[in-house]
C-alpha positions as CSV (number, residue, x, y, z in Angstrom):
1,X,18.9,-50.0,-15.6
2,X,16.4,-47.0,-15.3
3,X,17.5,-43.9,-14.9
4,X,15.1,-41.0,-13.3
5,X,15.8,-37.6,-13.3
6,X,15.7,-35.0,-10.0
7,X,12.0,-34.3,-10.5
8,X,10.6,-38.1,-11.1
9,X,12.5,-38.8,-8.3
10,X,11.2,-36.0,-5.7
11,X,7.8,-37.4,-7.6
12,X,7.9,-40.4,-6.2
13,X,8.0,-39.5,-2.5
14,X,5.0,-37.1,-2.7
15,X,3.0,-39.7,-0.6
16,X,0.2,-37.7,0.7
17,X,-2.4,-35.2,-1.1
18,X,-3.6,-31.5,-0.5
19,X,-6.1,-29.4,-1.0
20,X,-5.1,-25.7,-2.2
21,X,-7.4,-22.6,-1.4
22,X,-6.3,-19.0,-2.1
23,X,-7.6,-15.9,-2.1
24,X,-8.8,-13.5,-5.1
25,X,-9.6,-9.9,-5.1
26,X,-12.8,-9.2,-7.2
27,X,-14.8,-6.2,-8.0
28,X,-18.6,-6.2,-7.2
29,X,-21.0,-4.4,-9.6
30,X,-20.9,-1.1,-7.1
31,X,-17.3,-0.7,-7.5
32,X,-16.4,-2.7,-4.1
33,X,-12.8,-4.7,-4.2
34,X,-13.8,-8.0,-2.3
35,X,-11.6,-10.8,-1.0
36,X,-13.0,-14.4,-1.8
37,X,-11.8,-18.0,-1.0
38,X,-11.1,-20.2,-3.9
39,X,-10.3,-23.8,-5.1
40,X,-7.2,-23.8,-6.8
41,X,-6.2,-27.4,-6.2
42,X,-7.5,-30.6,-5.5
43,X,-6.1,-33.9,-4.6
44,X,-2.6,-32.2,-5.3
45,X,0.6,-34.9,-4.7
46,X,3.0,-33.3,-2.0
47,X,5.0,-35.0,1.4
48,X,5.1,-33.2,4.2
49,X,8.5,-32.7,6.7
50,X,8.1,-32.3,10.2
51,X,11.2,-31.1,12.6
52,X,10.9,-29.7,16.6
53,X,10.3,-25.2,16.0
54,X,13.8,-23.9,16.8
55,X,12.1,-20.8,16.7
56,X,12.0,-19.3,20.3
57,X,9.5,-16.5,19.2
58,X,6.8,-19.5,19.1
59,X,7.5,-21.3,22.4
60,X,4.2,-21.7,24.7
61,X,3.7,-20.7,28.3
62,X,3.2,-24.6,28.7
63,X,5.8,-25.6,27.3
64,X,4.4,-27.5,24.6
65,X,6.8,-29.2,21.6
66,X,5.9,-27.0,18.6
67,X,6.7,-28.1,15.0
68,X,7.7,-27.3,11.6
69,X,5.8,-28.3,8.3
70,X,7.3,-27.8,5.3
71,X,5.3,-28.9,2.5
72,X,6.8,-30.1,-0.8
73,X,5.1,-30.2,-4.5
74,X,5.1,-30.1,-7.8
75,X,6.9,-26.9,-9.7
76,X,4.2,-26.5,-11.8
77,X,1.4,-25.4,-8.9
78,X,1.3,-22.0,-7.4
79,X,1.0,-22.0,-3.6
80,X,1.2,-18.1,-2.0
81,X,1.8,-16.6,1.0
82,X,-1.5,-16.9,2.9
83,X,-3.4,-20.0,1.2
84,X,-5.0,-22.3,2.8
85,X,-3.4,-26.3,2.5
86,X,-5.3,-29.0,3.8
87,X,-3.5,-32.0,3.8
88,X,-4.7,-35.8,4.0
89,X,-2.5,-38.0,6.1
90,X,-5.3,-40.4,5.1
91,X,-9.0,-41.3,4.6
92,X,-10.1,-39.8,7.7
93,X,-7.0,-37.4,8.8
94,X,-6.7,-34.2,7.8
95,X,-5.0,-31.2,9.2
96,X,-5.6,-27.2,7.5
97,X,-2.6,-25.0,7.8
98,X,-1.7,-21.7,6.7
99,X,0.9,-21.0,3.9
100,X,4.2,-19.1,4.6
101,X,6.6,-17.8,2.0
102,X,7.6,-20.2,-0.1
103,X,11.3,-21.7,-1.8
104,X,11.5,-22.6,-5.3
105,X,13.6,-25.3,-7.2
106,X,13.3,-26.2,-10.8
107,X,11.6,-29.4,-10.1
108,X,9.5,-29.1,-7.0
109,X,9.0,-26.4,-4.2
110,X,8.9,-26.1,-0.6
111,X,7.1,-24.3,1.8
112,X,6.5,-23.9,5.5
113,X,2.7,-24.2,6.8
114,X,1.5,-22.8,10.1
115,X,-1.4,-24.7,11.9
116,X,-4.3,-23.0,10.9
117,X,-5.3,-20.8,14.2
118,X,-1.5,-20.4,15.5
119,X,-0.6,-18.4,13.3
C-alpha cells in the first residue's frame, strides 16, 4: 500500500504548466529607479479552477458569464501581486492573466488570476 502525503498528492493534479513573469525595480547608471519585466518561471506545474464571478462589481453591460481562476502551485515558487502567468492548456492554448493576492498553505498555494486586459 503507498502512502502519499498532502503535497505529493496536490502534486499530482498540477496537470497544466505556466509561465511566471514579475517585475523588478532596478537602478540605471544616472540614478533612475526603473520597472523591468522578468522571467522568473518556466514550464512551472500548477491546475487551474474555474467557478461563475459571484462578484457583482465585475458584471458586463452585456451580460456576459465572467469567471474565476484560481491558480494552484508548488509552495516553493513565489508568485506576487501583479505578475504575469501564462498558462498552457496545451500545445497551442495559452491564456496570460494577471496575478491577484495570493493564499498560502504549507504544501501548495493558491491564487486568483485576472484575464490579462480586464483587470
Amino acid at each position: 500500500m503507498m502512502l502519499f502525503n498532502t503535497e505529493e498528492i496536490i502534486e499530482k493534479t498540477f496537470n497544466l504548466k505556466a509561465d511566471v513573469e514579475g517585475y523588478v525595480e532596478e537602478t540605471t547608471d544616472w540614478g533612475e529607479t526603473q520597472t523591468e519585466l522578468v522571467d522568473k518561471y518556466t514550464d512551472m506545474p500548477c491546475t487551474v479552477s474555474q467557478g461563475v464571478s459571484r462578484n457583482i462589481t465585475r458584471m458586463t453591460a452585456n451580460s456576459e458569464i465572467e469567471y474565476d481562476i484560481v491558480l494552484f502551485y508548488p509552495a516553493d515558487k513565489v508568485i506576487n501581486a501583479g505578475d504575469k502567468v501564462t498558462i498552457h492548456y496545451n500545445k497551442e492554448a495559452k491564456r496570460t492573466f494577471e496575478a491577484g493576492e495570493g493564499y498560502f498553505f504549507s504544501d501548495h498555494c493558491e491564487i486568483p488570476l485576472v484575464k490579462e486586459g480586464e483587470s
